[in-house]
C-alpha positions as CSV (number, residue, x, y, z in Angstrom):
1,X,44.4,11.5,33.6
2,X,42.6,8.8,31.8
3,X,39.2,9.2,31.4
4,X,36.3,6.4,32.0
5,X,34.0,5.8,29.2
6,X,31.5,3.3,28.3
7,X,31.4,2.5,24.6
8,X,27.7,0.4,23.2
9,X,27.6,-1.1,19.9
10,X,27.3,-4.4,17.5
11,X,30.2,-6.7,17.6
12,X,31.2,-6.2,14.2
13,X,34.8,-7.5,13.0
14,X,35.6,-3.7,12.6
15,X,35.1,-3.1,15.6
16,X,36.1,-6.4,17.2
17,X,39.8,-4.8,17.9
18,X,38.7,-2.1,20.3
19,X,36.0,-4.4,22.1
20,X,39.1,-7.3,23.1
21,X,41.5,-4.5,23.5
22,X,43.9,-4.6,20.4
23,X,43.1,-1.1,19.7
24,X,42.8,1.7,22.7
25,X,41.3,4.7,22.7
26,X,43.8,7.0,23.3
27,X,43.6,8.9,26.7
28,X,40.3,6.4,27.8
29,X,40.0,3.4,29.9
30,X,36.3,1.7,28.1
31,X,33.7,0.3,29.5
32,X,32.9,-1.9,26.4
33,X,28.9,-3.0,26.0
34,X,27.8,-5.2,23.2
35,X,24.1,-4.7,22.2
36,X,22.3,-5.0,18.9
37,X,21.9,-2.1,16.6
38,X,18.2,-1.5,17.7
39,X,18.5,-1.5,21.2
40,X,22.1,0.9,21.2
41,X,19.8,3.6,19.3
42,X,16.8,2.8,21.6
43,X,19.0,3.6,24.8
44,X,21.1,6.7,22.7
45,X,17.9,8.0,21.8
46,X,15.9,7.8,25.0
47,X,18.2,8.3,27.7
48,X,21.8,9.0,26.5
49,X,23.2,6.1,28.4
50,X,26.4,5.4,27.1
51,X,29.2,8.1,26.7
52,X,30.3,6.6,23.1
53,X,27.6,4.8,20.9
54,X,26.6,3.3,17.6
55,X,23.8,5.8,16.0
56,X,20.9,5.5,13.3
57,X,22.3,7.9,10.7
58,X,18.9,8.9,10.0
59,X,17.6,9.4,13.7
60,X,20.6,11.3,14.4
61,X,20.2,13.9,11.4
62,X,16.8,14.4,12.2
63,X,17.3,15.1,15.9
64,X,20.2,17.2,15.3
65,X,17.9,19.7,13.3
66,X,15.5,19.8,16.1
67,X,18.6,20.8,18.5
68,X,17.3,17.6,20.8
69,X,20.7,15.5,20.1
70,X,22.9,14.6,23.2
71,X,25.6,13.3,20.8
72,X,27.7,14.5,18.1
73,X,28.8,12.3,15.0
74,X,32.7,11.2,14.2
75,X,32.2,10.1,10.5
76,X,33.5,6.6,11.4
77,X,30.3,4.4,9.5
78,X,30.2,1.5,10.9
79,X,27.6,-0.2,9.0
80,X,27.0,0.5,5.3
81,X,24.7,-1.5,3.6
82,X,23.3,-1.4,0.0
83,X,19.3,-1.2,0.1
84,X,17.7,-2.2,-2.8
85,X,17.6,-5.8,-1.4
86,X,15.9,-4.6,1.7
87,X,12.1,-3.8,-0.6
88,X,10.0,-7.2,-0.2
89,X,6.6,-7.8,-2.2
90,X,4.3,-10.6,-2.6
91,X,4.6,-12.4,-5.5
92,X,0.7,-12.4,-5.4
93,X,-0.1,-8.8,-5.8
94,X,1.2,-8.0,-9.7
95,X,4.0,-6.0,-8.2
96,X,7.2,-6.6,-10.8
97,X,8.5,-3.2,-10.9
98,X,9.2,-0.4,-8.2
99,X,6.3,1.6,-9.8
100,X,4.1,-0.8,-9.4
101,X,4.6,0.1,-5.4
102,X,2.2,3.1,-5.9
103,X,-1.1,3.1,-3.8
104,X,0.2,-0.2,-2.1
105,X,0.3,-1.3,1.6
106,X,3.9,-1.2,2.6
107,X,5.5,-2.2,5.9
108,X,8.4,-0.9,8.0
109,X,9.9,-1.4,11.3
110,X,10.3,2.6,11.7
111,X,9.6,5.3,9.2
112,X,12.5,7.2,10.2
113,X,14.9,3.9,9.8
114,X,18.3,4.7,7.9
115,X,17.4,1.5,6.0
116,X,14.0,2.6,5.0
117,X,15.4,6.6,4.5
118,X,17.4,4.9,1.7
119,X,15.4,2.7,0.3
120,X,12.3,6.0,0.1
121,X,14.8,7.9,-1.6
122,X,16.5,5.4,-3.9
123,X,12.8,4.4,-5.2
124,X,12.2,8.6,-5.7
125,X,15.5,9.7,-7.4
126,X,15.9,6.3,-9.5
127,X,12.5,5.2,-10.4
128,X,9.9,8.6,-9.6
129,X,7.8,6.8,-6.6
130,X,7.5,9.2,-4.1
131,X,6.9,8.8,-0.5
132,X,3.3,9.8,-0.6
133,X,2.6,7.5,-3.6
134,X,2.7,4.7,-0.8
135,X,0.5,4.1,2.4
136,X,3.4,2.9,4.9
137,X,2.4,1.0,8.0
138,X,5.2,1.0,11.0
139,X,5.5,-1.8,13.6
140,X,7.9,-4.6,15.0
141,X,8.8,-7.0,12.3
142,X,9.3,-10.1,14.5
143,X,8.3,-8.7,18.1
144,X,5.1,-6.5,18.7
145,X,5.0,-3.0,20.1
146,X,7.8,-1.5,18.4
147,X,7.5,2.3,17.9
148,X,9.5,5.4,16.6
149,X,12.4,5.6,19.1
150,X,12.1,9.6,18.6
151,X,9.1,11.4,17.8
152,X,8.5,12.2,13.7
153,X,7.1,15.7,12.5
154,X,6.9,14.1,8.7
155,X,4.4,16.2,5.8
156,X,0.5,15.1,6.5
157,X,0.5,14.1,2.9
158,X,2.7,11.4,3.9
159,X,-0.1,8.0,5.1
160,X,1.8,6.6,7.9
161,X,0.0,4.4,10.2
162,X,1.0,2.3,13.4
163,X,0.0,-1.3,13.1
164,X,-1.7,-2.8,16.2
165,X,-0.1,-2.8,19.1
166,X,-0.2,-6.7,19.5
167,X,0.1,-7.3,15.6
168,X,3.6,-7.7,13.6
169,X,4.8,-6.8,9.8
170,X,5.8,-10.1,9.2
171,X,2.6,-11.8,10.0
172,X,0.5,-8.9,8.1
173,X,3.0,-9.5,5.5
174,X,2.4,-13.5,5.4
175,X,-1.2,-13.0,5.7
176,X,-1.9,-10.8,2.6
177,X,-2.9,-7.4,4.7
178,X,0.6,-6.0,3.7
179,X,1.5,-6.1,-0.1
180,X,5.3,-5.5,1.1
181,X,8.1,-4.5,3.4
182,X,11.2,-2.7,3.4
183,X,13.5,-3.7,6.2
184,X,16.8,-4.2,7.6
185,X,16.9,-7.5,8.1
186,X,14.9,-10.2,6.3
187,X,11.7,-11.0,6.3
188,X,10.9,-14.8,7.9
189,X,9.6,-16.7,4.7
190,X,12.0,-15.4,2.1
191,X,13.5,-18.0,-0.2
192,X,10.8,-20.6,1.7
193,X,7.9,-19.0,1.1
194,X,6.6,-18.5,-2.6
195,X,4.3,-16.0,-2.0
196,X,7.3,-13.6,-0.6
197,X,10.3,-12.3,-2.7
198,X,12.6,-9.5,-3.2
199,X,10.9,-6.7,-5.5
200,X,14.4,-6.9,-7.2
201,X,15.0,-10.5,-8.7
202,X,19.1,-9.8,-8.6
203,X,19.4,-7.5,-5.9
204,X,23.6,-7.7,-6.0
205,X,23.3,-6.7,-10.1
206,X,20.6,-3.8,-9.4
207,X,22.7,-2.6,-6.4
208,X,25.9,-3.0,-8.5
209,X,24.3,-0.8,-11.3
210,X,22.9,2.1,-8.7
211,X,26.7,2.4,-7.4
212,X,28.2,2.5,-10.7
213,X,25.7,5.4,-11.8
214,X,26.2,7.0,-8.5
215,X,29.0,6.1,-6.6
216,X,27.1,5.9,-3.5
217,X,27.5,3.3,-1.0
218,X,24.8,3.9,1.3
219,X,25.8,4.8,5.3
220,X,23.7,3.1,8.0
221,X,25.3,3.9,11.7
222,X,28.3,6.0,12.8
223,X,29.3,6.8,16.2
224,X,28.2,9.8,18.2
225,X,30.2,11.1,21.3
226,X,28.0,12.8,24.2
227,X,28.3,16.4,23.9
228,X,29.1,16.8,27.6
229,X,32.0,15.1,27.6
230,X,33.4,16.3,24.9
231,X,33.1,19.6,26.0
232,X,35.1,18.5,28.9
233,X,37.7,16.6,26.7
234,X,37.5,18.4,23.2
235,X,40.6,15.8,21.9
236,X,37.9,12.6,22.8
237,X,36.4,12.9,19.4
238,X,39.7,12.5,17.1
239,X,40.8,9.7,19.5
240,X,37.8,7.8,19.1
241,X,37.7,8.4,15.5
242,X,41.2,6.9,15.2
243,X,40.3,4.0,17.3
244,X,37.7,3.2,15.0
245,X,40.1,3.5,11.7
246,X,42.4,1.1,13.1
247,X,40.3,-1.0,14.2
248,X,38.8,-1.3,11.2
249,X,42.2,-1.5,9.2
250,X,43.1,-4.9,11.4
251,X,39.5,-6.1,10.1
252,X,40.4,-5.7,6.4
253,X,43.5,-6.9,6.7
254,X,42.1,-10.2,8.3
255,X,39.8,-10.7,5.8
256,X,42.5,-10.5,2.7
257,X,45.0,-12.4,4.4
258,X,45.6,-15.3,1.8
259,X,47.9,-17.3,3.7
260,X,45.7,-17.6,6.7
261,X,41.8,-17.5,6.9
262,X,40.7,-16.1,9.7
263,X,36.9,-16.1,8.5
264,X,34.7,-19.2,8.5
265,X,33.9,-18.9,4.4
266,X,36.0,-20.0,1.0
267,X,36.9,-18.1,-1.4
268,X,36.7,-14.9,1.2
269,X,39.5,-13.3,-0.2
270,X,38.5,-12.9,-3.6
271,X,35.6,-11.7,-2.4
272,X,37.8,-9.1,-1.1
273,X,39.5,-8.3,-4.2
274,X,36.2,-8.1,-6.0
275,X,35.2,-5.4,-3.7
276,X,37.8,-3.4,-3.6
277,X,37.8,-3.6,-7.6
278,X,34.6,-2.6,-7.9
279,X,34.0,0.2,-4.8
280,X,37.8,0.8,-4.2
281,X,40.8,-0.4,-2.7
282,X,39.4,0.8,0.6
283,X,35.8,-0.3,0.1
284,X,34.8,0.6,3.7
285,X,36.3,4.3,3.7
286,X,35.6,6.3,6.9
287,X,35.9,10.1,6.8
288,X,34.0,12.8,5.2
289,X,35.5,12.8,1.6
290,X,35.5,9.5,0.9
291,X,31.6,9.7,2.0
292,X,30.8,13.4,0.9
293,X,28.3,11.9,-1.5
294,X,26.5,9.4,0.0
295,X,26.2,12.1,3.2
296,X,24.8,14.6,0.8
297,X,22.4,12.2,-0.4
298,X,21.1,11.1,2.6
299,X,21.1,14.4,4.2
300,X,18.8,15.5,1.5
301,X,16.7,12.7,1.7
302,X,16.3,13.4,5.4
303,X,14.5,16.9,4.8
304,X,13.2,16.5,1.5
305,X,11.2,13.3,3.0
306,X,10.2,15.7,6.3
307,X,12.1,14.0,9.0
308,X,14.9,16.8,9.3
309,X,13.6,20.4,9.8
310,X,16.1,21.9,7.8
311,X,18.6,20.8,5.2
312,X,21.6,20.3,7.5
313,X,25.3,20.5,6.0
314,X,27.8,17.7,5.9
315,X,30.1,19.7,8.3
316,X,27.6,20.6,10.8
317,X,27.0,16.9,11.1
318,X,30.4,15.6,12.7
319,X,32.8,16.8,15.4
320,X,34.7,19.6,13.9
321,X,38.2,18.3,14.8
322,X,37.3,14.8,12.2
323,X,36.4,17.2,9.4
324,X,40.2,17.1,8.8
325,X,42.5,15.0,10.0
326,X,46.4,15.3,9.8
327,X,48.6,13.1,7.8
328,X,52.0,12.3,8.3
């Protein structure tokens, strides 16, 4: 019997294949929904809507430990994104160095953002800035209103503090009543603006140096499955998981394709080569191995910054039947 499912996520190319039908999920007939990032959690996270979904890394972990999430995790990451380049300062406020963040006004979209998890723990471990060194101020960056999509239980110490309900970051930011933000996507006014920069002036060479002392590629999203149906279907969660690791094997493979260019950019496929030099030869590995330290990382970042309630493992995170998969 094939089973109906409805899948919601970002059109990414490695995940183009199973959305135009190149790659099946085994055993499913999907129901494929296209939605941006923010609004897939929104819906995951307050509602359980669709039966396969992209999922903040962070909001997931932090759920999980409360025993309130309606997913579980396959450890296929579909975004991964380094975070250094997502701290912005004014140029105006004397701010040169990530110390010089203490006792500042800093926005973001969502405390509990994957982004802004990474970015609070990367200024911690690599620089000694500590959460409660900063007052943070949460809000919609472009659009107002925006608020936690699940409810936060973070330390008191931490200042955290919801910006107007009609106000946005970016025009706090723009107007001087911010001294910075750290966010996902960039601020309006960077590179036009000379009042607003990155807090690192070479992002790529800063970002470069944190993965070469670390080896960490930061995770973003993976995909949960909803727990009821896999208790129905226990093989769903290895089927979708493979779905995902082909699909993203026929997105690789377009993009170092040197006889034909399938993407709208020169010089693409050295690009390629330069990653996989530098990360490895498969620069966006799925799986728990390849990822064990960057899950570690962020899994202690999650409780150590009071978002999880308890230091959660890397196993307890995914599906059990991904932890290993077989080889032939």
């Amino acid at each position: 019997m094939t089973v109906q499912i409805s899948l919601a996520c970002e059109r990414y190319d490695r995940v183009q294949a199973i959305f135009d039908g190149r790659v099946r999920i085994e055993g499913c007939e999907v129901t494929p929904v296209v939605l941006r990032a923010e609004e897939a959690f929104h819906r995951a996270f307050n509602g359980a809507e669709f039966d396969v979904t992209e999922l903040s890394c962070s909001s997931y972990m932090m759920t999980l430990s409360r025993g309130e999430q309606p997913y579980i995790a396959v450890p296929a990451f579909v975004s991964k994104v380094f975070r250094h380049s997502a701290i912005y300062v004014r140029a105006d406020r004397g701010i040169e160095t990530p110390q010089d963040l203490v006792g500042r006004r800093i926005g973001l979209p969502e405390y509990q953002m994957t982004a802004c998890l990474w970015a609070r723990g990367i200024l911690e471990d690599e620089y000694g800035v500590r959460p409660r060194d900063i007052k943070w101020f949460t809000g919609g960056q472009d659009e107002a209103g925006r608020r936690e999509r699940a409810a936060l239980s973070v330390d008191p110490s931490v200042s955290i503090t919801p910006i107007p309900h009609d106000r946005t970051l970016t025009e706090m930011f723009e107007s001087g009543e911010l001294d910075g933000l750290v966010t996902a996507r960039v601020p309006r006014g960077i590179g036009t603006n000379p009042l607003l920069r990155r807090l690192f002036p070479n992002p790529r060479a800063t970002e470069q140096a944190y993965f070469r002392k670390t080896g960490i590629f930061p995770l973003m999203h993976m995909i949960g499955i909803r727990r009821t149906l896999l208790e129905k279907h226990p093989w769903l969660a290895v089927s979708v998981y493979k779905a995902f690791v082909q699909a993203k094997a026929i997105a690789i493979h377009e993009l170092s394709d040197a006889g034909v260019n399938f993407v709208t950019l020169p010089w693409v496929n050295e690009e390629v080569l330069e990653a996989q030099a530098f990360l490895a030869r498969d620069y966006w590995s799925y799986g728990i191995e390849a990822n064990r330290s960057a899950i570690e990382a962020m899994a202690r970042y999650s409780f150590t910054q009071g978002l999880s309630q308890r230091h959660l493992s890397v196993e307890e995170l995914f599906h059990p039947g991904t932890l290993e998969i077989s080889k032939v």
